[in-house]
N, C-alpha and C positions, 0 to 999 in steps of 0.2 A: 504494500500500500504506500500512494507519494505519501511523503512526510514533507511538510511544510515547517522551516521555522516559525519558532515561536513570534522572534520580535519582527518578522517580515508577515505573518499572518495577524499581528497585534495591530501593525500599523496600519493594513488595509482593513482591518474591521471597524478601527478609529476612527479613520480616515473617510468610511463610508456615512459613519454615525454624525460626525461629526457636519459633513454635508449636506446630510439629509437636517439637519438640526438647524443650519443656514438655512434653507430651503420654510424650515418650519419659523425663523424669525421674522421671513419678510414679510411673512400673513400674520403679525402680530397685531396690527392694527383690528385686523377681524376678530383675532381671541384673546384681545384687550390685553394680554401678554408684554409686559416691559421688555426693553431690549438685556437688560441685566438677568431678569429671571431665565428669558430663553439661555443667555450665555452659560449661565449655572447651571442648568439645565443641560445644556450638551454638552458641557465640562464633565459631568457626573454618569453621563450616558458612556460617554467616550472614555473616561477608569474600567467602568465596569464592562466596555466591552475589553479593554486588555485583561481585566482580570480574567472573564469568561473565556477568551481564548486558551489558560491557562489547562479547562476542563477539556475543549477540544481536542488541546495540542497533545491530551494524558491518552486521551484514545487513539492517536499514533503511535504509538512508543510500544514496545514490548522489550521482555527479557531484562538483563542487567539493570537498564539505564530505566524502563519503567519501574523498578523496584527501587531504585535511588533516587526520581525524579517526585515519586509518591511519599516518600519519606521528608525530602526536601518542601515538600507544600505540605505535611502535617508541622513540620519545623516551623515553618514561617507565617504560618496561621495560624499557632499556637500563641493564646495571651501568656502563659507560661514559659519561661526554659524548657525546651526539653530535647529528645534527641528521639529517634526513630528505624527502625527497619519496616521496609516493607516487600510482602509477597513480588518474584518478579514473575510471578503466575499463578494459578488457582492450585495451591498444594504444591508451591516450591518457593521458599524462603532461600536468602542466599547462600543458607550452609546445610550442614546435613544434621544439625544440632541446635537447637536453641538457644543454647548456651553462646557457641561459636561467635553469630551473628551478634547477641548482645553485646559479646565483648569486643567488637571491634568499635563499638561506637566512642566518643571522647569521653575520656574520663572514668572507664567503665575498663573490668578485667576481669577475668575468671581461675578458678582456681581448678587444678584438673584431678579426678579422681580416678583411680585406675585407666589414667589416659583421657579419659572425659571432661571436656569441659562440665564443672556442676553449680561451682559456686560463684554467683556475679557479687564483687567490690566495687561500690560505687565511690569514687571518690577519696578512696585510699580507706574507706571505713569494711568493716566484714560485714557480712550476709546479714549475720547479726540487725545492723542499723537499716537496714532495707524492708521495703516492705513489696511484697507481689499479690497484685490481685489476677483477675481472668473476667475481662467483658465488664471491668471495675468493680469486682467484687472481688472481698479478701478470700485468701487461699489459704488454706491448713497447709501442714508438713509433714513430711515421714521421718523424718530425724529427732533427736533429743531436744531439738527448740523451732523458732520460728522461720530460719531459715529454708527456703523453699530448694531443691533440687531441682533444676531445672533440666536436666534430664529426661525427668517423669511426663513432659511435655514434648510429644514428638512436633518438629517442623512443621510436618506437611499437613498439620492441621491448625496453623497460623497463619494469621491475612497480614498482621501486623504486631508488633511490640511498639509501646512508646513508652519512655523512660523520663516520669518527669523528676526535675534536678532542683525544682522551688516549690515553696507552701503554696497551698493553693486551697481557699476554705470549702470549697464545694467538693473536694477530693478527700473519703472518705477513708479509714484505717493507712495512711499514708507513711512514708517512711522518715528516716533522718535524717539519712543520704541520700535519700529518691527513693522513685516509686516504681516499678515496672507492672506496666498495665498489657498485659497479654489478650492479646484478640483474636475470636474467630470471626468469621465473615459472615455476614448478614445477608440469607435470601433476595430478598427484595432492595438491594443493593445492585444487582441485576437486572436487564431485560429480558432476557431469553436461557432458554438453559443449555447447563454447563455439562460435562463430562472429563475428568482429568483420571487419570490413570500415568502412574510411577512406578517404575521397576528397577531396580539393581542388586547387582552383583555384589559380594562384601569380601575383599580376603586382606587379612592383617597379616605384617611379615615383621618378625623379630630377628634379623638374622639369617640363618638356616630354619626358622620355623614358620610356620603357614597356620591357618586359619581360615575356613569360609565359611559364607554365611549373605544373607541377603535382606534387604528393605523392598516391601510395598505398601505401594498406599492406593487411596481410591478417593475422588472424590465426587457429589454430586449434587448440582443446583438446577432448582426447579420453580416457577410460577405458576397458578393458577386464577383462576375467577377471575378474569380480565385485571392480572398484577396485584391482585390483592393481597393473596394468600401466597407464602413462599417458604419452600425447604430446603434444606441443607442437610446435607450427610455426609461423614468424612471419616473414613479406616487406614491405621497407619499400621506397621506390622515392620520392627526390627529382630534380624536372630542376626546377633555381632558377636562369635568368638575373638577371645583374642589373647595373647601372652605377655608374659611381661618379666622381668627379674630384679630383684632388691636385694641390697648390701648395706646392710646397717650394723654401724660401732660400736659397742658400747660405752666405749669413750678411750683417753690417750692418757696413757702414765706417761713421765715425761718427755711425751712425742710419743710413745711405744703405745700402736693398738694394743687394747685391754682384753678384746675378746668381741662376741659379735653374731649375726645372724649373715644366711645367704640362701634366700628363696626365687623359685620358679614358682611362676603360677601358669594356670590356665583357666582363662575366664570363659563363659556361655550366658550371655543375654540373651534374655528376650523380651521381647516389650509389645503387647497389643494395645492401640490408642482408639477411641473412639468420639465423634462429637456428632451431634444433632441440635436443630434451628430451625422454628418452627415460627413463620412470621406472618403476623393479621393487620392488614392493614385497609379498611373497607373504605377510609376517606382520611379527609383531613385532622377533623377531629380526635380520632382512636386508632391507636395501634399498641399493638403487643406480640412480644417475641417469649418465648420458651427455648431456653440452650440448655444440653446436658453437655457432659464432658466427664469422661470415663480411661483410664489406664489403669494392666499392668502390668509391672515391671518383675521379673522372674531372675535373681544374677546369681550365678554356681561359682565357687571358685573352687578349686585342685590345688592344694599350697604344697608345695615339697621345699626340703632343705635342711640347714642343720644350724646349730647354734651351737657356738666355738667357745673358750677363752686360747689363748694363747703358747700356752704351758710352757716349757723353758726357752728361751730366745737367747741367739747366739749370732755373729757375723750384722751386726747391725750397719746401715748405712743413714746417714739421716743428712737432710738438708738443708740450706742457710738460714731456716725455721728452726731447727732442731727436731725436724720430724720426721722419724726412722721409714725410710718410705723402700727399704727390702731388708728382709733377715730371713733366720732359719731357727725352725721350732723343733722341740722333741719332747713325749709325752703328751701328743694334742689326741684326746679323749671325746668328738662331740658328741653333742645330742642332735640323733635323726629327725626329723620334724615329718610329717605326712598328714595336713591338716585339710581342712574344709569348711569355707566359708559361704553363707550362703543366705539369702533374701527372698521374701515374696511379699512383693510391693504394690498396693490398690488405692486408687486415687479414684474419684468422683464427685463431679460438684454438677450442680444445676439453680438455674435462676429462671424467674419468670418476671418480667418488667411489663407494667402496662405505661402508658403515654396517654392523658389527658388533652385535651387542647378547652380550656373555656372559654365563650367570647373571644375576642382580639386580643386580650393581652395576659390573659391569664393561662397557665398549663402545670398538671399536676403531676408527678411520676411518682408510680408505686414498685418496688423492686423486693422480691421476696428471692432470699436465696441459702443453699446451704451446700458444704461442702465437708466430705469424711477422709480419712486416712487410715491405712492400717499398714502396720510390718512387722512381719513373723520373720525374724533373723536367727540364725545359729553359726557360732564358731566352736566350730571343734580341731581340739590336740588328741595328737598321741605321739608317741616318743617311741624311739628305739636306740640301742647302743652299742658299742663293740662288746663282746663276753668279758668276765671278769678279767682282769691282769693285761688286755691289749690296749695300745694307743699306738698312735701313726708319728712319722715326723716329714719333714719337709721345708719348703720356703715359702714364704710369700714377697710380692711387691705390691708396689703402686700403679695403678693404670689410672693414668693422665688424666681419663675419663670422669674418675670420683670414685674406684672403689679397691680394693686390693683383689690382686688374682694370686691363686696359690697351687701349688706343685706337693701332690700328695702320695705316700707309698702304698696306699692300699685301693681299691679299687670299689668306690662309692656305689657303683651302681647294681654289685652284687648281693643277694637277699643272702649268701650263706655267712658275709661276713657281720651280721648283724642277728638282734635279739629285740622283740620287743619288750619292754619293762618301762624305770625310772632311773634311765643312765645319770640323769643331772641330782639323783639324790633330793628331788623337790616333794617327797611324799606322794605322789601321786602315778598310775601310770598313763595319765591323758585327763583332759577336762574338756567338758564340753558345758558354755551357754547358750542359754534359748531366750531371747527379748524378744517384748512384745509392746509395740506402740502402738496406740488409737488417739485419732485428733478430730473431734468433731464441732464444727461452726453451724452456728443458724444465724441469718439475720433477715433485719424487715427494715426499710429504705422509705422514706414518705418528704419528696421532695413542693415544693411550690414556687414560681416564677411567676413575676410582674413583669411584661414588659413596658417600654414608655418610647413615645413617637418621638419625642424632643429633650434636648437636655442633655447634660453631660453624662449623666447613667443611662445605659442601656434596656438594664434590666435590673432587678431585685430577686435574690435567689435565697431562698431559707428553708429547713426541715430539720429531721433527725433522722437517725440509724441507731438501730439495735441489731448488737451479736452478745450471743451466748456463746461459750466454748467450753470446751472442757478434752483434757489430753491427759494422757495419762502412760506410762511407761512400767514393766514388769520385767523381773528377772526371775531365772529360777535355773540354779548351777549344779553341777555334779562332777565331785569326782571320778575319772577311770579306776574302776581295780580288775586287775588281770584274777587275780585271788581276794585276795586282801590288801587291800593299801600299804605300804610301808613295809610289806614283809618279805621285798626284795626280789618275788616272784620274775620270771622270766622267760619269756615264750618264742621258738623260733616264728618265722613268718611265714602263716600257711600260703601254700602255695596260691591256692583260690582267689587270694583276696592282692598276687601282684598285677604291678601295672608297667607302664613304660618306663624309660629310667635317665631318657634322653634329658639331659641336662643343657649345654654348652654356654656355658655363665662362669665366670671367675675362676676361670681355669679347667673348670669340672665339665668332663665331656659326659659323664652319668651320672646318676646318682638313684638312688633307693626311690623305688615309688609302690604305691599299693595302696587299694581303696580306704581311706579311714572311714567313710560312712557305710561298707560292709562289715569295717571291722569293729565299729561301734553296735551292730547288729549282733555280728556273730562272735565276740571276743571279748565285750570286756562287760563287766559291771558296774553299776553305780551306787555311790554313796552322796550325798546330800551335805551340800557345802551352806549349813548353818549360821556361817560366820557375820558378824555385823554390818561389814560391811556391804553385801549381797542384800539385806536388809534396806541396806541405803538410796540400792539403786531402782526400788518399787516405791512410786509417789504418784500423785496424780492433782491438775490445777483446774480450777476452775473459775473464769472470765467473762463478767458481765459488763460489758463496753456501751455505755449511751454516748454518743454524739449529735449536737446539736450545732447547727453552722446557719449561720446568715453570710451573703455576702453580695454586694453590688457590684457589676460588671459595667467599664466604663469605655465611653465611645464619645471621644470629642474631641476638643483642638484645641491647643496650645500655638495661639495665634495662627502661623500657615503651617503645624507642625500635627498630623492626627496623631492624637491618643487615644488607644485602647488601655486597657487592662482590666484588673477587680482588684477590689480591697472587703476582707472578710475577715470573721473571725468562726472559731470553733472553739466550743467546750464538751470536754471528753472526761467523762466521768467514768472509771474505773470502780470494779467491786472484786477483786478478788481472794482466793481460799487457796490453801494447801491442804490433800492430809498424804502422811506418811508412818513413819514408825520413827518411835526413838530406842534406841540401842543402850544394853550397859553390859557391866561385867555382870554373867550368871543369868541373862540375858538377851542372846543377840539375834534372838527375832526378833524382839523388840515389841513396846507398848505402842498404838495408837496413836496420834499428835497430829493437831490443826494448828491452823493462823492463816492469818488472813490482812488484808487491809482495803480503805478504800480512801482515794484520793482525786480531784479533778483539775485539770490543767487549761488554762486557755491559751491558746496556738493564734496570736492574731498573722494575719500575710497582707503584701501588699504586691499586687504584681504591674509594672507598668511598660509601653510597647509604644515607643515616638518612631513613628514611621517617617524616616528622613527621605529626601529627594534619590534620585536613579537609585531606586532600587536598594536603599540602605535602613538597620533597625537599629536602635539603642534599643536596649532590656535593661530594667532594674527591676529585680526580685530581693522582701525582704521580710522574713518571719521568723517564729518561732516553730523549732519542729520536735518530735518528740519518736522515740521507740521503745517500745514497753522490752522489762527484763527479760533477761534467758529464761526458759523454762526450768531447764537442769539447776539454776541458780534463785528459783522462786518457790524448791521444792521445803515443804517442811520437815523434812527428816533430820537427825537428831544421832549425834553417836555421845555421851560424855562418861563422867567418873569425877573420882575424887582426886587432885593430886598432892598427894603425900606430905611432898615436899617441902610444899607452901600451905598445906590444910587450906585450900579454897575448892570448888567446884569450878568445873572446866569441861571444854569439849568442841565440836564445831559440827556445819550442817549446812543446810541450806538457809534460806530467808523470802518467807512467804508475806513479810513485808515491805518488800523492796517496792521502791518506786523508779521511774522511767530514766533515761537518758534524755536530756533536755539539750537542746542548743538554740543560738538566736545565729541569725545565716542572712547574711547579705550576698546581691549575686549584679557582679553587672555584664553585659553582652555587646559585643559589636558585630553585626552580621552584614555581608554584603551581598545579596542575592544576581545573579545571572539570569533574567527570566525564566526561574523557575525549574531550571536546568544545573545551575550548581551556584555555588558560596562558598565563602569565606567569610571566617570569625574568630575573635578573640576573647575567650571567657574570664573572667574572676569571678572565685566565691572564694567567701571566709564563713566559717567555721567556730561561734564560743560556745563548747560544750559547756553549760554550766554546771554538770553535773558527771560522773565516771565512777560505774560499779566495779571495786576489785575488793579482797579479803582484806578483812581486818577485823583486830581481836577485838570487843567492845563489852561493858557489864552486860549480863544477861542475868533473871532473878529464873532460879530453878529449881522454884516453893512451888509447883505446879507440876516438877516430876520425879517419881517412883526413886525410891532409895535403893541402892544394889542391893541385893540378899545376901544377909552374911555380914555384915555393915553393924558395928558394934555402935551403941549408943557414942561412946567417947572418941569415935573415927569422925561422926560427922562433924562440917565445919561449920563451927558458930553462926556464920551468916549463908543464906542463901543466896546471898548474892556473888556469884563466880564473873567468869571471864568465856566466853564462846566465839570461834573463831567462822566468820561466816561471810557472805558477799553483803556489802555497805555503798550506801550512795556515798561516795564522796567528791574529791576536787576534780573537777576536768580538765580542760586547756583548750587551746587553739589548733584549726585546719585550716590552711586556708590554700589556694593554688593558680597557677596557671595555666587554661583549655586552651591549643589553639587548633584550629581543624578549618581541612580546604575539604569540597567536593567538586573536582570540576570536567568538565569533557572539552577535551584538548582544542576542537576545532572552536571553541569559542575564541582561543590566543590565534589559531592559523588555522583556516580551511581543510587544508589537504591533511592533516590530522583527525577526520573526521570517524568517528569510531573508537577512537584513543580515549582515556579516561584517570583518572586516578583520584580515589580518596585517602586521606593522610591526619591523621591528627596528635598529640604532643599534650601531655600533661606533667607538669614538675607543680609537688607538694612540698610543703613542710608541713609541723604539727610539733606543737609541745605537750601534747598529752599524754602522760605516764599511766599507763595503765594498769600497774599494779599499785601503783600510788605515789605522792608525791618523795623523792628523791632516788625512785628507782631508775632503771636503767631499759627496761624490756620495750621492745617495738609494740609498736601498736598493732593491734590483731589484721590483717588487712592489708597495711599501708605501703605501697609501693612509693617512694619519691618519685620515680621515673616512668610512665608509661607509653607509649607510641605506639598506632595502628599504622600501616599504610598498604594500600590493596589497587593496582596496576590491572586494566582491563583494555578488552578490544573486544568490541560488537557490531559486525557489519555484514550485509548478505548471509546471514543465517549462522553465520560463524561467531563464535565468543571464546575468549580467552582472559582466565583473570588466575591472577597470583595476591595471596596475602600474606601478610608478615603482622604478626601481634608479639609486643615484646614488653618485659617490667621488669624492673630492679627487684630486688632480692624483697620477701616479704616473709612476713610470719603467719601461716598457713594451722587450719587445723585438720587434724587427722584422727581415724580410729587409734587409742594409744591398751594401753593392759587394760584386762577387766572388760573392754568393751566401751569405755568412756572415751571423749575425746580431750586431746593432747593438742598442746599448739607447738610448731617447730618453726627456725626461721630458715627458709627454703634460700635459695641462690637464684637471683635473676634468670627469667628465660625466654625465648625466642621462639615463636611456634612459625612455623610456613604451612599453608595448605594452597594446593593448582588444582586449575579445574577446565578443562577445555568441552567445546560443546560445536555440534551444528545442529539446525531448525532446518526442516526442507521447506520451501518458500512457497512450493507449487505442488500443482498433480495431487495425484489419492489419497495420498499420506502426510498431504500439507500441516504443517502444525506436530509433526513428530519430530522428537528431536533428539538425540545421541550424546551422551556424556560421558567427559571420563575425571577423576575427581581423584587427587592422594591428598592425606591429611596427615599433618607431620612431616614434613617433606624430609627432614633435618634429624627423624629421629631423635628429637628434643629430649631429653632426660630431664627427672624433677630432682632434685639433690640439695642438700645441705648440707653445711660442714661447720667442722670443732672450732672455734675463739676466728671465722671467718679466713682461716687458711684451704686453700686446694688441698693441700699436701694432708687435711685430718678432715678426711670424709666423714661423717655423720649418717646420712642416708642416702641411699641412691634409687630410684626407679627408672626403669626405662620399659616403654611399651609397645615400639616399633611403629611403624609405618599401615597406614592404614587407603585399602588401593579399592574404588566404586568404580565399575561402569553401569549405562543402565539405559534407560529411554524414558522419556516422559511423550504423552499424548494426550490433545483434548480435545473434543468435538463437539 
């Protein structure tokens, strides 16, 4: 189809308006019409048809540059900051992940988990401070807190993401860093119906190892009763094997590795995604839509390896660190590892929105919604070791990469040199947990708008929202006993239960493998880990959120200068409950325990949008934002005692009275628009948290709980008032930063570049916020100083070609750590590449099918961290190879 530029089709639609509008001045005499009114008059005809060309020029476009051009006009017709992805076709987002695409926008990074993008950082803050809705309603989690995985979300049932970066009072459960508003597409957003069909291929490569596996998806739009009625249907369907290998330290005696882990895994995804959109729309007046939204996510893992110490070191070589980076060992003893990690993950939410309209200026929206979560998770050990009296010797080095490889006398991958037991002496011969999350939202929405013909306000906008939630997390452990725990017992490895043994990681071309979830079936027994702390990790919350928001939407001029924007306020009134168990000695299931609090905050915003001459915006955004505590850190549980020492009461736990993270956030923007077609901008926000939750020890009165058994009259101490070590609102600090981000298509600077493209953006942070508290030293959860996207395309005659590059400075990341709880580690900067090449056939039968080939990872990127920030003292290493799609997309 021609494609007509934008500003050559603006000017002729002006140009005709503007004529005909002549035409209409010089019969003014007849329609009593001033000659000033007619001017104004076809002054104002003549903007709105450049703008309307804008909608034209969108129905030209496809592929790449429709997906970047549609983003770029939610950008710039947003009264807010914000930033945007959009579909570059009906079930094809620009990446093959959600996550991906999020994170290349400015300011914006992800954190990758087993290779996956999962966790979006907005702004150097963690997931944590973010908030995610879907179709603007809030989303539950499958995790220990509020953080959303975005994972759980397949692509190709995304129309758009927009990611707002300011307060905004009519934006309901909002974040602290922003907001990511996930959206499916709306029927009746359509003329005619759709059909899209996605297919590919999946194989990930680690090396010498492989992996396949495949994605489809389906989608489908529909009208009826002359446009009234409209449906939507959309199945998305990922199976992604894939491998991966870690080398973790346990840390450096002077330079000298201490000892340490070295696993292969073998992952199996799978993921079924489902939405549905049912939209009534009989006139002007009334409309209402019905969305479901359904996943789920299925992940196996296969862990194999061993966990070392050291044993005697000899021939040491170390470097101008002091860090022994080859030597030779004797007596090295490990312990086998043959573990199994594994998930089953169910998401579904649905809303039903009706739309008002009364009279001319009034309109009422009612939004009932709710969304559930659930994940049945299990990690299972088992061990095995050399027979009594054997150990190995050998050497290891340093491999440049981040981890040590090492040269061993025995042969890993044989089942006869080995025994299953408790080679490491840890009491146990395997352990295995089973966690259990539920996360369930309700909420009801009751909006109302005034609008007004004249004046500086547009409109008037005020309501409430109510959610209920309530999440809740369960543990429940067991020791392995092959006989009896402790009693040294020892088992060769039945045959039945081996498996491959192919290793090729850190030297080791084999190594020991065999089912551990047959061998938890057929081998071992259980005993029942009582301990307090397992105790600790079953609690459950519950969340009564009113919010109530007024806010005026503004439309007027500052002298020849228009102003848009709103200025609102919200009050969010919180009511929340913990209950859990409290622990003691004599004990450690523990008694009952509540608490609770309730608190309300008012979040005023001010957002405003001076729309300069050719094509230029100032933004100033400026409020108060707010995100409610950790879950994991709002639990009531309870571990204490007496200590001795000092005869006081003591102990620590969660804190079911915690209140929010607060900041006041200023933002300012310089955007330069290209007809609609690409920009340039330079951002500032600042950041004063006035508030930052980390531990600390505080009086706690614990006349309210249970004496240990056994507890002589003259042990207790005089006063009930102790010391309890728990999460505290305390000091915060400052964020503040620099966006800058182009998107432009080349032929705008020169013609014959026409097809040529590149988006690019650059963020450098600072922050004084100590988040374990004032004079500590620990990064901020999140916080990369440095971030940079930039993504190279070519789109023309059916052909596309894009390469992207997403990179950030070294951050402190969180991860599954022991027990099952998470651990935060500070990771080392990294660089992801993913290419994607493609053709569309333009003509004939099969017009509109089109060929892709897509590797993700280009670089082989590893995740790693290291000892006091030296290379030379690896900490942890991941690497998960290369991941290679081809496939075809088609729609009719």
């Amino acid at each position: 189809m021609l494609k007509i530029k934008r500003n050559m089709l603006s000017v002729a639609l002006a140009s005709a308006i503007v004529a005909s509008s002549g035409h209409a001045m010089a019969q003014s005499a007849q329609d009593a019409e001033t000659t000033e009114e007619a001017k104004a008059r076809a002054e104002a005809e003549a903007k709105a048809a450049v703008d309307d060309t804008r909608v034209l020029d969108v129905l030209e476009v496809t592929g790449i540059r429709a997906g970047i051009e549609n983003a770029i006009e939610t950008k710039e017709t947003s009264t807010s900051i914000v930033e945007a992805v959009s579909a570059e076709d009906i079930g094809k987002l620009p990446d093959t992940s959600i996550a991906d695409s999020i994170a290349r926008l400015p300011g914006l990074t992800a954190q990758r988990d087993r290779g996956r993008a999962s966790e979006i950082n907005i702004r150097g803050l963690a997931g944590d401070f973010a908030a995610t809705t879907l179709n603007g309603r809030e989303q539950v989690s499958l995790g220990n807190n509020r953080g959303v995985e975005f994972d759980q979300y397949p692509a190709e049932l995304m129309s758009q993401v927009v990611v707002y970066k300011t307060a905004d009072a009519s934006l309901v459960g909002q974040g602290l860093s922003g907001t990511v508003d996930l959206q499916t597409l709306r029927p009746l957003d359509f003329s005619e119906r759709k059909f899209a069909i996605n297919a590919r291929g999946d194989m990930s490569r680690l090396g010498d190892e492989k992996s396949y596996g495949n994605r489809f998806s389906l989608s489908y739009i529909d009208q009826f009763a002359d446009n009234t009625v409209g449906i939507a249907l959309g199945y998305a369907r990922l199976n992604n094997p894939n491998q991966g290998h870690q080398f973790e330290a346990w840390g450096y005696n002077a330079g000298q590795l201490g000892g340490g882990k070295l696993y292969d895994f073998e992952n199996d995804n799978t993921r079924d995604g489902f939405m549905a959109a049912i939209e009534y729309k009989p006139n002007e007046t009334y409309s209402t839509v019905f969305d479901f939204y359904y996943s789920r996510f299925e992940k196996e893992e296969a862990k194999r390896g061993m966990e070392f110490s050291t044993g005697t070191v000899s021939n040491q070589v170390r470097d101008a660190d002091g860090s022994v980076t080859s030597y030779d060992f004797t007596g090295f003893d490990p312990v086998m590892r043959n573990d199994f990690n594994g998930a089953d993950d169910t998401l579904s939410s649905f809303g039903w929105k009706q739309e008002f309209k009364v009279g001319d200026a009034w309109s009422i929206d009612l939004d009932l919604s709710a969304s559930r979560a659930e994940r049945q998770e299990r990690i299972l050990e088992t061990y095995a070791g050399f027979p009594a009296g054997i150990s190995d010797s050998g050497s290891a080095r340093l491999n440049p990469d981040g981890y040590f490889e090492f040269d061993f006398g025995f042969d890993y991958g044989n089942p006869a040199n080995f025994r299953l037991g408790d080679p490491g002496g840890w009491g146990q011969d395997g352990y295995v947990k089973d966690f259990e999350v539920r996360d369930n939202l309700m909420a009801a929405r009751l909006d109302f708008e005034r609008t007004f013909e004249s004046g500086m306000i547009s409109s008037i906008e005020f309501g409430g929202n109510v959610t209920d939630r309530e999440k809740s997390r369960a543990s429940n452990e067991n020791f392995l006993c092959l006989v009896a725990c402790r009693d040294g017992a020892t088992l060769a490895i039945p045959a039945g239960l081996l498996t491959g043994s192919g290793f090729n990681f850190a030297g080791l071309g084999s190594l020991l493998g065999y089912d551990a979830r047959a061998a938890l079936e057929s081998v071992y027994a259980l005993r029942g880990n009582t301990n307090g702390d397992i105790a600790n990790k079953n609690w459950s919350i519950d969340e009564t959120v009113t919010t109530l928001f007024v806010q005026a939407n503004i439309d007027t001029d500052l002298g020849s200068v228009p102003v848009r924007g709103n200025i609102g306020l919200q009050a969010v009134r919180t009511d929340q409950s913990s209950d859990g168990f409290a622990t003691y000695d004599g004990n450690p299931i523990g008694d009952p325990i509540s608490g609770g609090a309730t608190y309300t905050e008012y979040l005023p915003s001010l957002n405003l949008n001076f729309t300069l001459p050719w094509e230029q915006k100032l933004r100033f955004g400026a409020g108060r934002q707010m995100a409610r505590p950790r879950m994991d850190q709002m639990r009531a549980n309870a571990g204490y005692g007496i200590d001795r020492g000092r005869d006081i009461w003591s102990g620590g736990g969660g804190n079911p009275q915690l209140e929010p993270w607060i900041a006041n956030s200023l933002d300012l923007s310089y955007e330069k628009y290209f007809g609609g077609r690409g920009y340039v901008s330079a951002a500032y926000f600042h950041k004063d948290l006035r508030t930052y939750i980390y531990d600390q020890v505080v009086p706690f009165d614990f006349s309210g709980l249970a004496v240990p058994p056994g507890t002589l009259p003259a042990d207790i101490p005089p006063s009930t008032i102790g010391e309890f070590s728990s999460p505290q609102n305390g000091e915060g600090g400052k964020l503040k930063g620099l966006e800058l981000a182009v998107s432009v298509p080349f032929d705008l600077l020169w013609q014959p570049l026409e097809g040529f493209g590149m988006q690019a953006s650059y963020t450098d942070s600072t922050t004084s916020i100590s988040p374990d508290g004032p004079g500590t030293s620990s990064a901020l959860p999140g916080f990369s100083k440095y971030t940079s996207n930039v993504t190279l395309y070519y789109e023309r005659y059916g052909f596309s070609v894009r390469g992207s590059r997403r990179s950030r400075s070294e951050f402190l990341g969180e991860v599954q750590g022991f027990g099952g709880d998470r651990t935060r580690i500070l990771f080392a900067g990294e660089a992801v590449v993913d290419f994607q090449i493609g053709y569309t056939l333009q003509s004939g039968p099969l017009k509109d099918l089109s060929i892709l080939a897509q590797v993700n990872n280009v670089t082989d990127e590893p995740f790693r961290s290291t000892y006091d920030g030296l290379d030379s003292r690896p900490r942890q290493f991941f690497e998960y190879g290369r991941n290679y799609l081809v496939g075809v997309n088609y729609k009719f």
